[in-house]
N, CA, C and O atoms as a DFTB+ gen file, in Angstrom:
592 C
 N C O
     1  1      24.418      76.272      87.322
     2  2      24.894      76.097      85.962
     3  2      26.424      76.050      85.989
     4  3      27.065      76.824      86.699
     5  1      26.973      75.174      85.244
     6  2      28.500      74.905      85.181
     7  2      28.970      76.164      84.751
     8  3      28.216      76.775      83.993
     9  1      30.017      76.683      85.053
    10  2      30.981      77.808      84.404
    11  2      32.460      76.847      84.482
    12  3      32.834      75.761      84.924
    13  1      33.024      78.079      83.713
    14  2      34.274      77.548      82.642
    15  2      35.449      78.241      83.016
    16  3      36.222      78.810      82.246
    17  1      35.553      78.140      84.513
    18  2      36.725      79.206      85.032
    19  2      38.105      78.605      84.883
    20  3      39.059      79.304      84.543
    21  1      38.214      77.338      85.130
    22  2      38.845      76.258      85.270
    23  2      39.390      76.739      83.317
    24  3      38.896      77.467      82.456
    25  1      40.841      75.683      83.402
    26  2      41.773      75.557      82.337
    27  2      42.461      76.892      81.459
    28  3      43.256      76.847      80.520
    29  1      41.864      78.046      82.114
    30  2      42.603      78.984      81.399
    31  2      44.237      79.070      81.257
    32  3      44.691      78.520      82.260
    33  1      45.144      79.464      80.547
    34  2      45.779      79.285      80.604
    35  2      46.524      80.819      80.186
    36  3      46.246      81.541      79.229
    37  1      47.664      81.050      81.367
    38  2      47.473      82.300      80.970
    39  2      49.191      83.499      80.531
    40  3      50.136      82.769      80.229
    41  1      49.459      84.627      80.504
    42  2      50.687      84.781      80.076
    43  2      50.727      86.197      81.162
    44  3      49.766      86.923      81.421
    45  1      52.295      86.339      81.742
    46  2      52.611      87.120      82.919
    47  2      52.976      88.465      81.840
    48  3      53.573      88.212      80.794
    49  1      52.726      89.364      82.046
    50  2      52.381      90.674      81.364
    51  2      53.062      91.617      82.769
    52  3      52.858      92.830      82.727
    53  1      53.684      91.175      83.725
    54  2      54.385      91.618      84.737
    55  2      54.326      93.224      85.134
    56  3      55.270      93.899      85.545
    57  1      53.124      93.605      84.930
    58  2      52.489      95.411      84.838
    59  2      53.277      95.956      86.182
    60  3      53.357      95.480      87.314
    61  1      53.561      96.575      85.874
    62  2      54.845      97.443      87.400
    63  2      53.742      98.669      87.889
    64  3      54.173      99.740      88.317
    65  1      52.090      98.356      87.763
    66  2      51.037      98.737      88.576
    67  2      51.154      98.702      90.330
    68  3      52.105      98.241      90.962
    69  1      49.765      99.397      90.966
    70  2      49.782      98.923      92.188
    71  2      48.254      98.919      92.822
    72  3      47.404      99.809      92.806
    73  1      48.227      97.957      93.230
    74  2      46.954      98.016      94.550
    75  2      46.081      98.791      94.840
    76  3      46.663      99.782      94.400
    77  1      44.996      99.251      95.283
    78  2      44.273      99.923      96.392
    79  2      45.078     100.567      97.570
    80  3      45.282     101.735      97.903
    81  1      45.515      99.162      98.149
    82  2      47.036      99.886      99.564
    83  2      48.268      99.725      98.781
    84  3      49.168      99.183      99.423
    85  1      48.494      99.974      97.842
    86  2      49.810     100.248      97.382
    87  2      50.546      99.110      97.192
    88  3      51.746      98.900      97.366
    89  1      49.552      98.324      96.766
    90  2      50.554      96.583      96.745
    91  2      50.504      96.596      95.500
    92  3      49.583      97.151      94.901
    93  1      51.686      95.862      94.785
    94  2      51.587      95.300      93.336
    95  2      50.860      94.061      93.518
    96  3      50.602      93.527      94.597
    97  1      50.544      93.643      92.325
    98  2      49.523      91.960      91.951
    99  2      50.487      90.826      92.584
   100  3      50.120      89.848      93.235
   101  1      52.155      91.284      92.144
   102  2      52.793      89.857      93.186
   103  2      53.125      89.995      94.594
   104  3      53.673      89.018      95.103
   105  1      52.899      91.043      95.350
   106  2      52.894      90.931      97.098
   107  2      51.132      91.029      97.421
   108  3      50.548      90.544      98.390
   109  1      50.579      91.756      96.359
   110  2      48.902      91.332      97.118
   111  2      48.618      89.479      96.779
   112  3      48.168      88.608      97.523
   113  1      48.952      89.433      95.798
   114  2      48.733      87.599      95.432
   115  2      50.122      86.840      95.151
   116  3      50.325      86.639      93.953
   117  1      50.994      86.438      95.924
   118  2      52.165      85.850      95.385
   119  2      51.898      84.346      94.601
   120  3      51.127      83.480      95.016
   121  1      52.669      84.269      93.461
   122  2      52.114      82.996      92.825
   123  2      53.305      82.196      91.954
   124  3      54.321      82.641      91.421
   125  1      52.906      81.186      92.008
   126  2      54.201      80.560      92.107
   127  2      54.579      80.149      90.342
   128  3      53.746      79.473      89.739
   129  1      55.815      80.589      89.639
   130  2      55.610      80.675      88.487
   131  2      57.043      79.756      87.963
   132  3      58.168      79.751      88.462
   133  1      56.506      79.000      86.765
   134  2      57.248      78.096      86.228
   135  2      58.033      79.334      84.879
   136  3      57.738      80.419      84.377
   137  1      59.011      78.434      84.790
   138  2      59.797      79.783      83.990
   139  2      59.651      78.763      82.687
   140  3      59.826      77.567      82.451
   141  1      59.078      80.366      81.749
   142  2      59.191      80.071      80.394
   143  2      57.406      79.196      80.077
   144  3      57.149      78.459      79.124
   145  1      56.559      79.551      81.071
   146  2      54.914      78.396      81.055
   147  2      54.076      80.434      80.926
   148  3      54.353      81.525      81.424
   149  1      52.950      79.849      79.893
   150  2      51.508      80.759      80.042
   151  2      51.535      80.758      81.286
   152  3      51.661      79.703      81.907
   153  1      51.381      82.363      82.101
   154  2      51.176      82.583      83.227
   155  2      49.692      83.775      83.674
   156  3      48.792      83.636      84.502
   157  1      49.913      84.597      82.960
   158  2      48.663      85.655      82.698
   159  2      48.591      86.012      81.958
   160  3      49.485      86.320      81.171
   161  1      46.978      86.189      81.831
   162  2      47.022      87.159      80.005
   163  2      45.764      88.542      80.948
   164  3      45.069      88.503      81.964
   165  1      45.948      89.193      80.285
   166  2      45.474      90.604      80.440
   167  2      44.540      90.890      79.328
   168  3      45.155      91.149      78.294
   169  1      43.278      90.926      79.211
   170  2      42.370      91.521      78.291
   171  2      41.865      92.710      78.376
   172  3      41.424      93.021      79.483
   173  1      41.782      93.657      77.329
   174  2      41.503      95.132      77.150
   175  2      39.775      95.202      77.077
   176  3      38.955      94.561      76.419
   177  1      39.687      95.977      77.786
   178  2      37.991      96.510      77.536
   179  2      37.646      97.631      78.238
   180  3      38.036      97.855      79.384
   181  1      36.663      98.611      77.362
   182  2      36.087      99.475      77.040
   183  2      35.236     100.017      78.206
   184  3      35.230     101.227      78.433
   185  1      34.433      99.051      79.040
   186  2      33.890      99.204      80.284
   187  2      34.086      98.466      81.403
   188  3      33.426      97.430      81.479
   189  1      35.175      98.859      82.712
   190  2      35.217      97.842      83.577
   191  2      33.816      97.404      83.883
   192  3      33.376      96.318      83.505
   193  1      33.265      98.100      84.437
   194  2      31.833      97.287      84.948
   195  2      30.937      96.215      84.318
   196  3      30.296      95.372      84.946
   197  1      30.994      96.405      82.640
   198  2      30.437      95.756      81.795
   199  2      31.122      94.551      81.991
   200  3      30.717      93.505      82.499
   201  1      32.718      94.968      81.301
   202  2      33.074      93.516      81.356
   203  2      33.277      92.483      82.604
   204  3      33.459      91.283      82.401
   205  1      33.231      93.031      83.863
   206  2      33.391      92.232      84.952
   207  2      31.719      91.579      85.185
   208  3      31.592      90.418      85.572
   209  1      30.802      92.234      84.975
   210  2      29.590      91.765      85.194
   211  2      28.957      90.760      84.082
   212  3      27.965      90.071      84.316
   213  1      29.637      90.761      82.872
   214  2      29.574      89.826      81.729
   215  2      30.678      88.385      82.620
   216  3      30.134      87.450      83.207
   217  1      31.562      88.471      82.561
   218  2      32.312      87.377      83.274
   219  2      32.240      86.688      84.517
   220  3      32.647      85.580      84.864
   221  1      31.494      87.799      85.241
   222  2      31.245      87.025      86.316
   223  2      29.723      86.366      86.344
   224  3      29.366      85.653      87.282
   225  1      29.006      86.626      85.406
   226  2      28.025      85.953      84.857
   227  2      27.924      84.845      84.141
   228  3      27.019      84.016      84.231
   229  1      29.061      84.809      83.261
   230  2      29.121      83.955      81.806
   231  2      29.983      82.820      82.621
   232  3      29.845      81.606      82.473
   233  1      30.871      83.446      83.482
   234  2      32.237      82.117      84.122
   235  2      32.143      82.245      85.847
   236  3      32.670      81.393      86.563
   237  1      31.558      83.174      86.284
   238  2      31.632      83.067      87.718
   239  2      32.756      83.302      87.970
   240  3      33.244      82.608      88.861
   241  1      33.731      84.456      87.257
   242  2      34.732      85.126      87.751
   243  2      35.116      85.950      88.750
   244  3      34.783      87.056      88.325
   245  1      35.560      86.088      89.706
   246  2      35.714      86.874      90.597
   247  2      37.249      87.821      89.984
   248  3      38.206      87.642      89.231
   249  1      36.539      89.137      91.109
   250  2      38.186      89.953      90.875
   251  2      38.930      90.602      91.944
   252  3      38.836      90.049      93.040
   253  1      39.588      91.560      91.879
   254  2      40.503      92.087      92.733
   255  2      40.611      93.239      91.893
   256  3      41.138      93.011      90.804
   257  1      40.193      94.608      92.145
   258  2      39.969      95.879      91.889
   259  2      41.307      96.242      92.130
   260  3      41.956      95.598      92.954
   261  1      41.915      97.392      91.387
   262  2      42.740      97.929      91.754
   263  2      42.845      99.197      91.031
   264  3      43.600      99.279      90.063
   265  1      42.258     100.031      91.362
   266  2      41.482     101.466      90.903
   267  2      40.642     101.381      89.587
   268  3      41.006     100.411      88.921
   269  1      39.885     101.914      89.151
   270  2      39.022     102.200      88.220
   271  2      39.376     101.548      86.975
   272  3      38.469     101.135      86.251
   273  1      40.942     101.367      86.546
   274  2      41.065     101.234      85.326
   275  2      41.850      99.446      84.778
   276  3      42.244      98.953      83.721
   277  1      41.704      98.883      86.624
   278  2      42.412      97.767      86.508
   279  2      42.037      96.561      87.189
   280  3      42.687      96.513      88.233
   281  1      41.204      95.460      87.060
   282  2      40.860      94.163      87.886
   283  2      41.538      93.591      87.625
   284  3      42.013      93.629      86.490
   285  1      42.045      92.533      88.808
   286  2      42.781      91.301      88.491
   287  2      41.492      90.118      88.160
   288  3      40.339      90.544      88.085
   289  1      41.708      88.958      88.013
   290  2      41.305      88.018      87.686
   291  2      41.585      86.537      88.827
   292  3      42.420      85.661      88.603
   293  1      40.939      86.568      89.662
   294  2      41.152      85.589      90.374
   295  2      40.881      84.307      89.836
   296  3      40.067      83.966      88.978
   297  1      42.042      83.392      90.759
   298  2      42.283      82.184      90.528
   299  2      41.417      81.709      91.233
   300  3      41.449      82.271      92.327
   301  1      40.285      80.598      91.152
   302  2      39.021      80.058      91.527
   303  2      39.716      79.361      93.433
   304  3      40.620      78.623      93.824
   305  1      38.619      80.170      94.050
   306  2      39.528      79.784      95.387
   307  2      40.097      81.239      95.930
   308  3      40.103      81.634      97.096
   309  1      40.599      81.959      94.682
   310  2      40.612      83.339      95.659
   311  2      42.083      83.430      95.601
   312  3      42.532      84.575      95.545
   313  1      42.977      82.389      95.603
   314  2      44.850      82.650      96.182
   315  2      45.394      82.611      95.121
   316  3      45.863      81.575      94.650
   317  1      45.432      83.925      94.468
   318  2      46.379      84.492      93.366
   319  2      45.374      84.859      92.606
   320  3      44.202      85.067      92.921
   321  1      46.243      84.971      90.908
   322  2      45.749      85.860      90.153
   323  2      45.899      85.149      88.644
   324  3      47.001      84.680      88.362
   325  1      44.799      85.059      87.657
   326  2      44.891      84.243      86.700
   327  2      45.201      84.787      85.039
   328  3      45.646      84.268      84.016
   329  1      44.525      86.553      85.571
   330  2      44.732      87.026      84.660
   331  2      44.491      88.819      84.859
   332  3      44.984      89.256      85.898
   333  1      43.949      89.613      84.167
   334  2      43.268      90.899      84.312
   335  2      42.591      91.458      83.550
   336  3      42.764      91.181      82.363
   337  1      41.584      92.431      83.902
   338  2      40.981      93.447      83.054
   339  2      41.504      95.051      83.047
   340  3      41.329      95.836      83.979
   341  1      42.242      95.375      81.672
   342  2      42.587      96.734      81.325
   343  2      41.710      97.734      80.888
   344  3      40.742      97.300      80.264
   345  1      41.760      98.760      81.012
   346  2      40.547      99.673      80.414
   347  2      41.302     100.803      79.369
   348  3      42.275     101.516      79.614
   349  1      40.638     100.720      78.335
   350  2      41.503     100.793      77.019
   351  2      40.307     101.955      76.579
   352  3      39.250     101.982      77.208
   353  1      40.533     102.793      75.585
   354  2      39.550     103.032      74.798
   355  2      39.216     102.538      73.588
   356  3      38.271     103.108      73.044
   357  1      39.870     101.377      72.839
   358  2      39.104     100.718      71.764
   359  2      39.925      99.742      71.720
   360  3      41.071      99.864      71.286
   361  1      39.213      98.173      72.365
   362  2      39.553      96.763      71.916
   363  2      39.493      96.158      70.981
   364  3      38.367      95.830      70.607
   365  1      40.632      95.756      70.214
   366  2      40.126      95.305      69.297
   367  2      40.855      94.009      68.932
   368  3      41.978      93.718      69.345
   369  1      39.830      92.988      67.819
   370  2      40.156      91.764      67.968
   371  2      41.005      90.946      66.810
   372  3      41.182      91.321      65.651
   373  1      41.398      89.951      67.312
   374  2      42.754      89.351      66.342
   375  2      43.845      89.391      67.442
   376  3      43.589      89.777      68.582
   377  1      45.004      88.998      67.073
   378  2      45.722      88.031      68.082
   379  2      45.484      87.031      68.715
   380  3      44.483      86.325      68.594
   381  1      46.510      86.856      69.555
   382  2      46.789      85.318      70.042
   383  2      44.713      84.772      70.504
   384  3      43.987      85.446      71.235
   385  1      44.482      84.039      70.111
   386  2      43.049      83.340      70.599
   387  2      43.193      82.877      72.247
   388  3      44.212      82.289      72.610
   389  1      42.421      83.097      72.925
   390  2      42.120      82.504      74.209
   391  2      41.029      81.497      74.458
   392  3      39.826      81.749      74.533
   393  1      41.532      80.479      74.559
   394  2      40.762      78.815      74.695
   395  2      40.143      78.698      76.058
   396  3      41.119      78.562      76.794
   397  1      39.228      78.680      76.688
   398  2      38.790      78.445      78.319
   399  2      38.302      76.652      77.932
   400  3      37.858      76.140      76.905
   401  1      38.655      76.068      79.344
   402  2      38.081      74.933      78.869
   403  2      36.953      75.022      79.874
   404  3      36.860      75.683      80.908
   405  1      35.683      73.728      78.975
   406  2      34.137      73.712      79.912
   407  2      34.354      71.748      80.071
   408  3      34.928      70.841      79.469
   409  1      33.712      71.886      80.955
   410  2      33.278      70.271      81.388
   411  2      31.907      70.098      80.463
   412  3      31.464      69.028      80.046
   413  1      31.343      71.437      80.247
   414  2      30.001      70.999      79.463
   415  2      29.898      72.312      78.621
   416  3      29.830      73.425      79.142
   417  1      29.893      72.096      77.350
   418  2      30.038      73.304      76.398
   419  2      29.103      73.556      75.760
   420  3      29.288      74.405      74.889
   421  1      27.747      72.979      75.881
   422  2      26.530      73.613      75.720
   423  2      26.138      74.644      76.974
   424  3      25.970      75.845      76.764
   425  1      26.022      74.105      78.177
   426  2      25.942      74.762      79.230
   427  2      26.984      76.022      79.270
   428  3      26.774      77.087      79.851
   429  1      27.851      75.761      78.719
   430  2      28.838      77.513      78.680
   431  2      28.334      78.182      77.624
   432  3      28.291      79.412      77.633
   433  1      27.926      77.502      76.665
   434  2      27.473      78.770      75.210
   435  2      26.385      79.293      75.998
   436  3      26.468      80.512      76.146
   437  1      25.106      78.593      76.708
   438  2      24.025      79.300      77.106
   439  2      24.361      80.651      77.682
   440  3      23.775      81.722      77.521
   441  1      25.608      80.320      78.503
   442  2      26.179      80.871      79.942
   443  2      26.884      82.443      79.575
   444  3      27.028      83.438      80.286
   445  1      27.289      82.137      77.955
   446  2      27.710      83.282      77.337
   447  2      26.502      84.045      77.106
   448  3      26.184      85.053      77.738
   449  1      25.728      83.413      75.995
   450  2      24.500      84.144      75.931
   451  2      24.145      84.725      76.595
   452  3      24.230      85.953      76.600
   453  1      23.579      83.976      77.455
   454  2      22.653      84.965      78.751
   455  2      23.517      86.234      78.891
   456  3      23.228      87.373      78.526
   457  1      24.459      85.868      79.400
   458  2      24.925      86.763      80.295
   459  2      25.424      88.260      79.095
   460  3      25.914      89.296      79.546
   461  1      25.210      88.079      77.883
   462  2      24.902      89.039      77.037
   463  2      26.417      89.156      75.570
   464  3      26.585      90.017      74.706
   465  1      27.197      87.936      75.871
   466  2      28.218      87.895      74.330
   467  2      27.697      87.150      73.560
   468  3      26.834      86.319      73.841
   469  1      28.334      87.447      72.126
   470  2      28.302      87.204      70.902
   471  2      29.008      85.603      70.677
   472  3      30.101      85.164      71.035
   473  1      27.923      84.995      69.959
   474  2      28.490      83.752      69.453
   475  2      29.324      84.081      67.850
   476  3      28.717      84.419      66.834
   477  1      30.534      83.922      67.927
   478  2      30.589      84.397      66.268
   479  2      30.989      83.051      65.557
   480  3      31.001      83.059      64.326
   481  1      31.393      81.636      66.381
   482  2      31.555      80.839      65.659
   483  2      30.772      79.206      66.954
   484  3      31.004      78.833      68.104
   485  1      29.880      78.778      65.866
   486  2      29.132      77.982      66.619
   487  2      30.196      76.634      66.801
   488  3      31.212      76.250      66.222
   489  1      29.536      76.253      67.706
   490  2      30.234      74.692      68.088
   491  2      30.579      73.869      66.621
   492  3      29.919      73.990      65.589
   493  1      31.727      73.042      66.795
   494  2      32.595      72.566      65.795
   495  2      33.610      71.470      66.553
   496  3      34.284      71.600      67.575
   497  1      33.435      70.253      65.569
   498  2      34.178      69.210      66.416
   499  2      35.306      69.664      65.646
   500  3      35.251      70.400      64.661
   501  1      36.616      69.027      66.320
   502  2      38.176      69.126      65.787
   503  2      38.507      67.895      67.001
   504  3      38.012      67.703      68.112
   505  1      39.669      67.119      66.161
   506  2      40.411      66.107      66.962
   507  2      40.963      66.358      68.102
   508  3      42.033      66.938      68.284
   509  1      39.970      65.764      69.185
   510  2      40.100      65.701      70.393
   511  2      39.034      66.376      71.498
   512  3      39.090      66.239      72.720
   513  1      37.988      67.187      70.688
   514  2      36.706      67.674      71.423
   515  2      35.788      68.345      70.096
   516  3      35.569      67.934      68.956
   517  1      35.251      69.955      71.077
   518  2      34.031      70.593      70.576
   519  2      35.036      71.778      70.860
   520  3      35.983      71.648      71.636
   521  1      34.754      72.963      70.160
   522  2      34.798      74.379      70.311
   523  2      34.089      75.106      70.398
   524  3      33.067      74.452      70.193
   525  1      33.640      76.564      70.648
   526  2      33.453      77.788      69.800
   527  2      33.782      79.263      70.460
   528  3      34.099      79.501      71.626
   529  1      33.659      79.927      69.666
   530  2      34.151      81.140      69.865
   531  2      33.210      82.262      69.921
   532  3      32.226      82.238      69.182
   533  1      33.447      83.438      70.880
   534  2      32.537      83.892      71.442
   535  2      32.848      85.300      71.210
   536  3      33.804      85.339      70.435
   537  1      32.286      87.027      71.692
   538  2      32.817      87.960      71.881
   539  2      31.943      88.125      73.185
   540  3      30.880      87.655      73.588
   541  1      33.261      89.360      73.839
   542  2      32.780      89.982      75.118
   543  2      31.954      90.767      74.863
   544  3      31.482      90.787      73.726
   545  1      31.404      91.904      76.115
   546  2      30.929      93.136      75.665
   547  2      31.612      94.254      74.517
   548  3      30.997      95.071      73.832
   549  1      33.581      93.907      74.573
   550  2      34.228      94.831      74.762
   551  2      34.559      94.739      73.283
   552  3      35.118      95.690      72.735
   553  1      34.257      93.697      72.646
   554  2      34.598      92.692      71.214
   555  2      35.729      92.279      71.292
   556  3      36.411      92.386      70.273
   557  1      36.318      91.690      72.454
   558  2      37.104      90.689      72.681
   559  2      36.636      89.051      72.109
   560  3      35.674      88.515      72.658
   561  1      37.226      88.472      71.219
   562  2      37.134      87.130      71.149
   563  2      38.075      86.176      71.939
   564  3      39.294      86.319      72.028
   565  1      37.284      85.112      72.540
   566  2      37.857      84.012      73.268
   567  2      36.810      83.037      72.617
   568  3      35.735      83.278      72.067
   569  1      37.490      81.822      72.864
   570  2      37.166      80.506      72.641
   571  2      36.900      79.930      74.270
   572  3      37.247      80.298      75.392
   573  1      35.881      78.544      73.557
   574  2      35.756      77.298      74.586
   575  2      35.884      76.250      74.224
   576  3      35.221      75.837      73.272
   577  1      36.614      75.624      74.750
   578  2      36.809      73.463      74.210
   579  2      36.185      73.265      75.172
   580  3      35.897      74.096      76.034
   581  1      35.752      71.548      75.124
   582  2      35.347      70.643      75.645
   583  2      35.665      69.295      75.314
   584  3      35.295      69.015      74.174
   585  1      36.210      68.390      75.906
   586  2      36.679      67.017      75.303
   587  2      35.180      66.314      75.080
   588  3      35.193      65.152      75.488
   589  1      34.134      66.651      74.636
   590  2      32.866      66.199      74.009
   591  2      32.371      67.469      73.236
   592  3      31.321      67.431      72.594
């Protein structure tokens, strides 16, 4: 089944965290960054395990652990870092929207489903594709386009 790892786009949140062996996210993954471009975004949730096992279900996300309260978000391929998971005690939703793009956006709504989030806004054309918007376990909302 297609996943939707591809097109995220993301914002550098530059966390002065560290590693497992004591590495920060830019000497464990160095990555090459355009100044002033979306570089990482960091999403808050309630259960690491939940939410990594929802994503790596729904998108075929992989991560990079870095103690109990912090995953990175690998870049498809493994070399660097696209984004992260924080562990918060209450996520909550509103702000900036996060768009993932799908090559096939029926096949990603299923992909959400299954894998156990909330549809809160069904597919909807707008000039230039399809959308909709989804929640995590954590009630994080993100979006999906598709140029169909």
């Amino acid at each position: 089944m297609l996943r939707a790892a591809a097109g995220l786009l993301l914002l550098c949140l530059c966390q002065p965290w560290a590693g497992a062996y004591g590495q920060t996210r830019n000497e464990a993954y160095p990555m090459n960054q355009t100044h002033h471009v979306i570089d990482y975004i960091e999403l808050k949730v309630t259960d690491m395990q939940a939410a990594k096992a929802f994503y790596r279900e729904a998108f075929n996300w992989q991560f990079t652990d870095y103690g109990p309260d912090y995953a990175g978000i690998q870049k498809p391929g493994g070399a660097g870092e696209v984004g992260g998971l924080a562990v918060v005690d209450k996520a909550e939703r509103g702000g900036p929207l996060v768009i993932l793009y799908s090559e096939d956006l029926e096949a990603t709504r299923q992909s959400v489903i299954e894998a156990g989030g909330g549809i809160v806004v069904e597919p909807f054309d707008f000039p230039g594709g399809r959308r909709f918007q989804f929640t995590d376990p954590s009630g994080n909302e993100l979006g999906v386009w598709s140029k169909r």
